[in-house]
N, C-alpha and C positions, 0 to 999 in steps of 0.2 A: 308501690313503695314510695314513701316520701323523698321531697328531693334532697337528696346529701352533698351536695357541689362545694357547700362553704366545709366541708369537712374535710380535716389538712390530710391528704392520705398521698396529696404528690411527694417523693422524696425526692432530694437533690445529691448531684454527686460531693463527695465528703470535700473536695475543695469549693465548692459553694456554702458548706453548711457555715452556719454561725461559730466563730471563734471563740474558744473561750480564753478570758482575759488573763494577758499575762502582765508579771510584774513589769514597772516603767523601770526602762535603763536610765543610771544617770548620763552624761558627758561621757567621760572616761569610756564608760559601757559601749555606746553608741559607735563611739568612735575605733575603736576596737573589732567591734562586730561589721563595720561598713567594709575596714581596712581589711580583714582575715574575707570577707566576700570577694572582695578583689583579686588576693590574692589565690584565693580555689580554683576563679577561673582560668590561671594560666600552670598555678600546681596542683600538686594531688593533695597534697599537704602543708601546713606551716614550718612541718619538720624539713621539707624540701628548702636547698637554697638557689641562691639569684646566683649564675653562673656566669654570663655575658653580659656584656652591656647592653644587647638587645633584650634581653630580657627582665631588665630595672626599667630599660623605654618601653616594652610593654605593656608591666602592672603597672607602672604610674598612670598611662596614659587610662587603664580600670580604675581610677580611681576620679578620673576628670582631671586630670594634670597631664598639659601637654609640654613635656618638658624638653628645654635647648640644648643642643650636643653644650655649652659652656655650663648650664644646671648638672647633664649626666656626670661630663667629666671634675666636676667638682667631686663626685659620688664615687664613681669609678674610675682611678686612675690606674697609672701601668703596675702599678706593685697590687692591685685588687686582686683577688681570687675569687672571692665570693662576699655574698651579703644573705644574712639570715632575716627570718620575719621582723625581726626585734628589731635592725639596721631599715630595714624598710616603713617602720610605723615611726621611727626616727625622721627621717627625711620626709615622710609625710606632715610630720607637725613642722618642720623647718621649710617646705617647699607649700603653700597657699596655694590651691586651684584660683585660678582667676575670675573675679565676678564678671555678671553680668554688663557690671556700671563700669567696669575696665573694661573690659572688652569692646563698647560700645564709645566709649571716651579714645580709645587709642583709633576708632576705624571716625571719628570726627575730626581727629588734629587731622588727615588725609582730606576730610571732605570740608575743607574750608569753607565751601558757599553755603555749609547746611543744606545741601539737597536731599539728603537720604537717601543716597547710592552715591556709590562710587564705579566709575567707569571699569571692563574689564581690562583695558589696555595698559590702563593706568594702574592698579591693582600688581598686576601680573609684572610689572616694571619693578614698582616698590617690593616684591616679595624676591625676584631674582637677580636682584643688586644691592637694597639694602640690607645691613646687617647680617645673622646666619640668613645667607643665600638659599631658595629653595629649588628644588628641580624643578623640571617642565613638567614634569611625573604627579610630586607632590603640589604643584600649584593646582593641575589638571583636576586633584583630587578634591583640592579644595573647595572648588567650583560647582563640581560633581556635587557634593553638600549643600554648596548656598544657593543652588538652580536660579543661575544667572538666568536673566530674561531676555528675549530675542534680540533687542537694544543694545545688548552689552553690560547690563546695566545689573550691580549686585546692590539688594537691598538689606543694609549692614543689620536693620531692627530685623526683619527675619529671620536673618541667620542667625542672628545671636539667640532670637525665640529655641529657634531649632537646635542648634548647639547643645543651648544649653536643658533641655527635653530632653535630648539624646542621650547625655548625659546621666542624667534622675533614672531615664528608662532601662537604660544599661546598669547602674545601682542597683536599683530594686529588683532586675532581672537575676545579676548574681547573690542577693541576699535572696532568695525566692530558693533560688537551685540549692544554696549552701543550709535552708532551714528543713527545704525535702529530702534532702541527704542525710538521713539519720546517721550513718557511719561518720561521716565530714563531721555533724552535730556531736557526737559521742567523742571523738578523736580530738577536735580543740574545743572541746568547753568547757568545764565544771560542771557541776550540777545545781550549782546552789552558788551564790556567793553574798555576804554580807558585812556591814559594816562591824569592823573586829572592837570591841570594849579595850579599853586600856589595860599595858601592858597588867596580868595578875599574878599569884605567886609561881614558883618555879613547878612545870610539869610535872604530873607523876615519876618518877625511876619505874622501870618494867621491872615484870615481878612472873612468879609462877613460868611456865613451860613458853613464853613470849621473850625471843632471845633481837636484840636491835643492837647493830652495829654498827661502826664505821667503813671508810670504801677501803683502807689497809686491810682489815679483817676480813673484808667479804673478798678482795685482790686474791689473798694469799688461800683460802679456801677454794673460790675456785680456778686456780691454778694446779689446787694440789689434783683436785676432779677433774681438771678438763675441760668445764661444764659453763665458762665465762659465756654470757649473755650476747649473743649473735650482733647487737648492736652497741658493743661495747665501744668507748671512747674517751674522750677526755672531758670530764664536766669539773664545773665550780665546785660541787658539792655532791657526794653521793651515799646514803642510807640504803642499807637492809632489811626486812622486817621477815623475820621466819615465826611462822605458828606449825609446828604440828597438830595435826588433827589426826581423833582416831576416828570410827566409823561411827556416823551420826545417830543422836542415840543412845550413845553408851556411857558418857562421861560427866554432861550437867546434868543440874537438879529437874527432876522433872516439874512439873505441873501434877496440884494434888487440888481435887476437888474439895471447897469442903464438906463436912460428914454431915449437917445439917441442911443442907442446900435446897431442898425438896421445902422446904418450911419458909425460905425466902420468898420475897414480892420478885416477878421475872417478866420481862419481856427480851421480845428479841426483833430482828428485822433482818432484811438480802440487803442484797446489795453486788455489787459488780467491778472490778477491772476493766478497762477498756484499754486496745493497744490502740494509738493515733498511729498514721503514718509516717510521721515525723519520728518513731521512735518513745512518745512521751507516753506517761500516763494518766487516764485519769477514773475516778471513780464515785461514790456518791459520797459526800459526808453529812455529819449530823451532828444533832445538837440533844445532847444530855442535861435532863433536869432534876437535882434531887431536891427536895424538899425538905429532908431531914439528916443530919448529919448520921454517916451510916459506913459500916461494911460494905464494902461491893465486890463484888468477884465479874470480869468481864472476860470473856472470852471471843474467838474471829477463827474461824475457820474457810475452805475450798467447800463449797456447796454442792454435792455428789448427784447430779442427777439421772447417773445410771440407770437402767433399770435390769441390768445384766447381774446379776449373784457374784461376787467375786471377780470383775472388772470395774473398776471402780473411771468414771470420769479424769481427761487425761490430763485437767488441771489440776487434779487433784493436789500435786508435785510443786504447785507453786506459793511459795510462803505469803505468809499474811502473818501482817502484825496492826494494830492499834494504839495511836498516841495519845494520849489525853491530854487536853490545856482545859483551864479554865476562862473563863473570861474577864477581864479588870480592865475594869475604868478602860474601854475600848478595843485593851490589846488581849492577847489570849499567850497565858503564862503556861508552859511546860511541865503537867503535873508527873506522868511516868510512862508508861509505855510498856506493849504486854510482851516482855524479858519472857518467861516459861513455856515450854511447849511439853504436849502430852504426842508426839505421833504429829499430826496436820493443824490440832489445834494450838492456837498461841493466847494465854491466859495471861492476870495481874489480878493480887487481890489487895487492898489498902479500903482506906479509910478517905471516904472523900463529905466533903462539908458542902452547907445549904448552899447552894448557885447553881449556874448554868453550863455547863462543860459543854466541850464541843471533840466531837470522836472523828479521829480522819485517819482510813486505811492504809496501810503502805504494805510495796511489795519491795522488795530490791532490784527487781526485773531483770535475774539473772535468766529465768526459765520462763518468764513473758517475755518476749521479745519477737521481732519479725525474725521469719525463717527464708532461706532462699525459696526463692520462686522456682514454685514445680511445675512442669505440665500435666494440671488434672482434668480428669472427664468433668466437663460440668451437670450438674447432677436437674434430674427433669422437677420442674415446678408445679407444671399444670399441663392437661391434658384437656380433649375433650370426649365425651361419652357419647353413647349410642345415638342420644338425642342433640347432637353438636354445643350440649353445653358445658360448659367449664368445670372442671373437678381440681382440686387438690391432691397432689400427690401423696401416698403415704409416708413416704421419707420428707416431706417439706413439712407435710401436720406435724410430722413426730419433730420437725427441729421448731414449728412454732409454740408445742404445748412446750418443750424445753424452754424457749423463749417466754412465754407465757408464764412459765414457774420462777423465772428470774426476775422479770419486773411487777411481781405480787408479793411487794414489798413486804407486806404484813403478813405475806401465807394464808392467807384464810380464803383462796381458791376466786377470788375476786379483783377488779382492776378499778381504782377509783380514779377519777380524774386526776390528783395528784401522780399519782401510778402510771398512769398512763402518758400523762407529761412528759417524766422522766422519760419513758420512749421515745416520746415525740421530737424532746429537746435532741436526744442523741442523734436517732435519724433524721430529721427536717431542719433541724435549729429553731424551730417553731412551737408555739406551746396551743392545745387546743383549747380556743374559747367555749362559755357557757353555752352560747349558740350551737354551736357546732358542736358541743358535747350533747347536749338534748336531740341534735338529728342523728346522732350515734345509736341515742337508747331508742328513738323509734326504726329502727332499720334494723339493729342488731342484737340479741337477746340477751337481757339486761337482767341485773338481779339486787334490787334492796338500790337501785339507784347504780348499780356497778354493773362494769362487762364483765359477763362470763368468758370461759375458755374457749366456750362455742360462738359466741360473739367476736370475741379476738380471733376466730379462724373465718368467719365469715365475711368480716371487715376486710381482710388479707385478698378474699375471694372477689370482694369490690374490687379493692383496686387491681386484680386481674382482667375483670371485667372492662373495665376503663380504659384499659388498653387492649384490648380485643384480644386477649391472649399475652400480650407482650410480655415478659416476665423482666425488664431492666429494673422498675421499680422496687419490684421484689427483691431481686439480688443488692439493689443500693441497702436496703433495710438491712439484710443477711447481714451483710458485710461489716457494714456500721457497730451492726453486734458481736461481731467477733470469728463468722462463720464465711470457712475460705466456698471454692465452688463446689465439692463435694459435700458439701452440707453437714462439714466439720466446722466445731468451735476451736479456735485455732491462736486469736486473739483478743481473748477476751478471759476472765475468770470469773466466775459470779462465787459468793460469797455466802455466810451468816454471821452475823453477831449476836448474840445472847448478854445482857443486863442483871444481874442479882443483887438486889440491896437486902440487906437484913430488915433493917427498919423503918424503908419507907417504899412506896412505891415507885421505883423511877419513869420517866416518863421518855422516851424516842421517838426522834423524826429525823427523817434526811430532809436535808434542806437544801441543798445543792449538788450539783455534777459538776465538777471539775476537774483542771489537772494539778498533779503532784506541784503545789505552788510554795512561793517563799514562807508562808508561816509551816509548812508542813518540814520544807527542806532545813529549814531552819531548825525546827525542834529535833531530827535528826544529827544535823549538828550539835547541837548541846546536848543531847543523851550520849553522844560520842565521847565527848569532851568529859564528860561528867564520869561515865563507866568506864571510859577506856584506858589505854595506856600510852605513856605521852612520851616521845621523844623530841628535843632539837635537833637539826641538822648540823651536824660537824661544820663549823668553820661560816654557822648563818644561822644562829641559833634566834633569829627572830622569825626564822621559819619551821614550826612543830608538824609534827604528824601523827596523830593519835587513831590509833587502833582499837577498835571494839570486836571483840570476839563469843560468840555462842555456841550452842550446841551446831545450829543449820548455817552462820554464814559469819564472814569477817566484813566490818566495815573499817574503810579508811577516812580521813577527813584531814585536811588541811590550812593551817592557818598560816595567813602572811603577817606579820606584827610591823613589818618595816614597813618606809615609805617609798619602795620602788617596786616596779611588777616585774613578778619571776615568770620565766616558763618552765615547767619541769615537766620531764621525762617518764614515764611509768613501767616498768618493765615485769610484765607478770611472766617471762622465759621458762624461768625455775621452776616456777608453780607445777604441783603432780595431782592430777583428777580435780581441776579447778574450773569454775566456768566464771568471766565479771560479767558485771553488767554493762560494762562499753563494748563489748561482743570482740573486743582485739587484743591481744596480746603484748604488744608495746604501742601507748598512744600517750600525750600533750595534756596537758593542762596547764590554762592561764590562771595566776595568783594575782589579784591586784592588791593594790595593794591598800592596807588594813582591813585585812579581807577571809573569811574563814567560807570553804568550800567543802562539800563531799565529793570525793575524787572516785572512789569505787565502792561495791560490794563483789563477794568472791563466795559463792557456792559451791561446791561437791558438786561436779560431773553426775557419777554412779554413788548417790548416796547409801549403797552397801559396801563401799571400800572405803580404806582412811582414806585422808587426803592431806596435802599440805600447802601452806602458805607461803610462798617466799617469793617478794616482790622487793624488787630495787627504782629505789627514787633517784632520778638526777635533777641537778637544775641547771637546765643549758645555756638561761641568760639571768 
């Protein structure tokens, strides 16, 4: 066997793999995101408030601010009770961490000769007589930090090194925890947010079976029920939005193929969902090219690769839809989005002109999402046979030809280097060079220049080999793609799209893996905008909420039009046979402001039963 070593078959675990890029936060962003980090580590929540004065001295001090009993009781005097997050990122823009270059200036007025240190006697003197006086406790502590030297002797440019490291390190420690915590992520953030166009004409009026009200209306309603919202309270502003829903299925227009269709130019391609652990998703997109101005009928469905009669794969349940933009002069404009559904497929037929589209999947990710953690039997990989050598299990083949059927993009039973990339990027963050793709085709059985199926099982069986049995590798791969220990697809959905032009041939390729990014989150926002129904908020009518509703799910979306940031409240209580996609039932979102966000999507539980809509907005600041 030839030697295959430059061949990328090590995988890494998913917090080593390559990132994929996200949008740049501006200012405003940044600073928000450091502040709500700070604050997770000493709440659960933003919706949590600051009750003591030991505990404003202790998120300050998460944020690098070491603040003086004369800074707290500025903050917190005897009539305080409490201070919310909004009171807290307040006094963080009025209260400056201290630089480096202070820090360093004020421990010189001390060392008049410029020696670069200062004696501990002397030190310990200056800190428990002048000014706020400090304990023996707290000076002991401080010392403890600057690791005086046997001398006595503290050397102030070190410690401010250190300080100020400590610092950084402690930062990006609780932004690290607060971006793995999908829940914490889901609970204060948006999903989306972008620079809102000036003020346009007045919102839609609701219409049809979508009933929005004020908080007197929704008060005296559930009053008469009972049924008032478990965290009811006093807000600035609060909105209702009730949908009934009957049993999905029964009430929009369907998806009608058309009758010609067999007569069309068609292509199609896979494609795949992937759950991150962070909660996010990401998937392949692609780039559409017509050549001739044309009919198209595009359709996206759950890719069934059962092989069971009447059990159908357990993604099957999860939605897919398709955006289209076009591309102009750099940016990519919002053509429409496939509104119909027949059962699991989601279709759009229009009229699209000569250029280059670009097609990017979305779910809602009511029914992708992380599940709690079970205790499973982990299921066997490889074994070895009579002759002490290595076999593939039959439950690991049968989840690699699944795998195998999912990243053969084109279906035609073959993995071309492009193809196979796609894999590579997912599990390694690596992509395989020409090199290293030619010590593929002589080791593993190749066909027309492509890996076969047998090939892609026998590469697997390398790198069992490589590790003498070890199977960790293997399970990184599993896992990456979607599949938990029992050798379940769990998180992940793999997909199809199908292309119909009348009168030309279109032409598809994925071109990228990434995640659910700003031009994507964005064109959901304006389809929202565009199709949905618009309300202002009683008594802040520069803040709307526009609802879009379908046959399978409600979206919401929010815009801020003013120039100060809200926090609002979300209260899905009410809701009956619902599931969102922030996986909780009342959670936060930040509006910055001139700012338009999608705040939820809202599924059917048991999509054999109605179900209904009714979520209450507050805005708490």
């Amino acid at each position: 066997m030839a030697n295959h070593s430059s061949l990328p078959s090590q995988k890494y675990a998913a917090s080593e793999r390559q990132e994929y890029q996200k949008p740049q936060q501006n200012e405003e962003e940044i600073f928000y995101s450091v502040s709500r980090a700070a604050y997770l580590t000493v709440f659960k929540s933003s919706l949590d408030n600051i009750t003591t004065k030991d505990q404003l001295q202790l998120v300050l001090q998460q944020t690098g601010r070491n603040p003086s009993n004369r800074v707290l009781n500025k903050y917190w005097t005897p009539r305080t009770k409490e201070l919310n997050f909004d009171d807290f990122c307040a006094i963080l823009k009025k209260e400056k961490p201290a630089t480096k270059n202070e820090l360093l200036k004020a421990f010189r007025k001390i060392d008049t000769n410029n020696k670069g240190y200062i004696l501990h006697n002397d030190l310990y003197e200056i800190l428990t007589t002048k000014g706020e006086k400090m304990s023996q406790e707290e000076v002991n502590s401080v010392f403890r930090l600057a690791e005086v030297n046997s001398n006595g002797k503290l050397d102030y440019n070190k410690f401010c090194s250190t300080f100020f490291k400590t610092c950084e390190q402690c930062a990006k420690v609780a932004s690290e925890r607060m971006d793995s915590n999908s829940k914490a992520k889901r609970q204060q953030f948006g999903s989306y947010i972008e620079k809102s166009p000036e003020r346009s004409s007045s919102p839609k009026s609701s219409h049809g079976n979508l009933k929005l009200f004020d908080s007197e209306t929704s008060t005296r309603k559930a009053e008469n029920k009972s049924s008032r919202p478990s965290s009811a309270r006093s807000y600035k502003a609060t909105m209702s939005t009730v949908i009934n829903m009957g049993i999905p299925g029964t009430r929009t227009a369907k998806l009608i193929e058309p009758n010609n269709l067999k007569d069309w130019h068609t292509t199609s391609t896979k494609g795949c969902f992937f759950l991150e652990d962070n909660g996010d998703i990401i998937s392949h997109h692609y780039k559409l090219q017509v050549s001739e101005k044309s009919t198209v009928y595009l359709t996206i469905k759950p890719l069934n690769l059962s092989k069971v009669e009447g059990k159908p794969s357990p993604w099957m349940s999860v939605d897919t839809s398709l955006f289209i933009l076009k591309e102009n002069n750099g940016r990519a404009d919002l053509v429409s989005f496939t509104e119909l559904r027949n059962k699991e497929t989601s279709g759009w037929k229009g009229e699209l002109g000569v250029g280059v589209y670009w097609l990017i999947p979305f779910t809602t990710g009511c029914r992708l999402r992380k599940k709690k953690k079970q205790t499973i039997k982990e299921a066997r990989l490889v074994y070895r046979d009579g002759n002490e050598d290595l076999v593939l299990t039959p439950e690991f083949k049968s989840a690699l030809s699944d795998m195998f059927d999912i990243i053969d993009l084109d279906g035609n039973g073959l993995l071309s280097l492009a193809e196979y990339n796609f894999f590579e990027m997912r599990t390694s963050g690596e992509k395989c060079d020409l090199d290293a793709w030619e010590v593929c085709k002589e080791n593993f059985e190749t066909k027309k220049n492509e890996l076969t199926r047998q090939g892609f099982m026998e590469l697997n069986l390398m790198e069992a080999n490589d590790r003498e049995g070890d199977p960790s590798d293997l399970w990184v791969t599993l896992q990456t793609m979607g599949y938990n220990k029992a050798l379940e697809m769990t998180e992940a959905c793999p997909f199809v799209i199908e292309v119909h032009a009348e009168k030309c041939s279109p032409r598809l390729k994925a071109v990228s893996l990434e995640s659910s990014n700003k031009q994507l989150q964005g064109a959901v926002c304006k389809s929202v905008k565009l199709k949905g129904d618009a309300k202002p908020m009683d008594r802040y009518e520069d803040v709307i909420v526009y609802t879009y509703k379908n046959d399978t799910h409600v979206t919401s979306v929010m815009e801020n039009k003013s120039d100060e940031k809200l926090i609002l409240q979300v209260n899905n209580e009410q809701c009956k046979n619902c599931i969102s996609s922030r996986g909780l039932q009342v959670f936060a979102v930040e509006l910055l402001p001139k700012s338009v966000m999608v705040c939820q999507h809202v599924m059917p539980l048991n999509e054999k039963q109605e179900w209904m809509y009714n979520c209450v907005q507050n805005i708490l600041s």
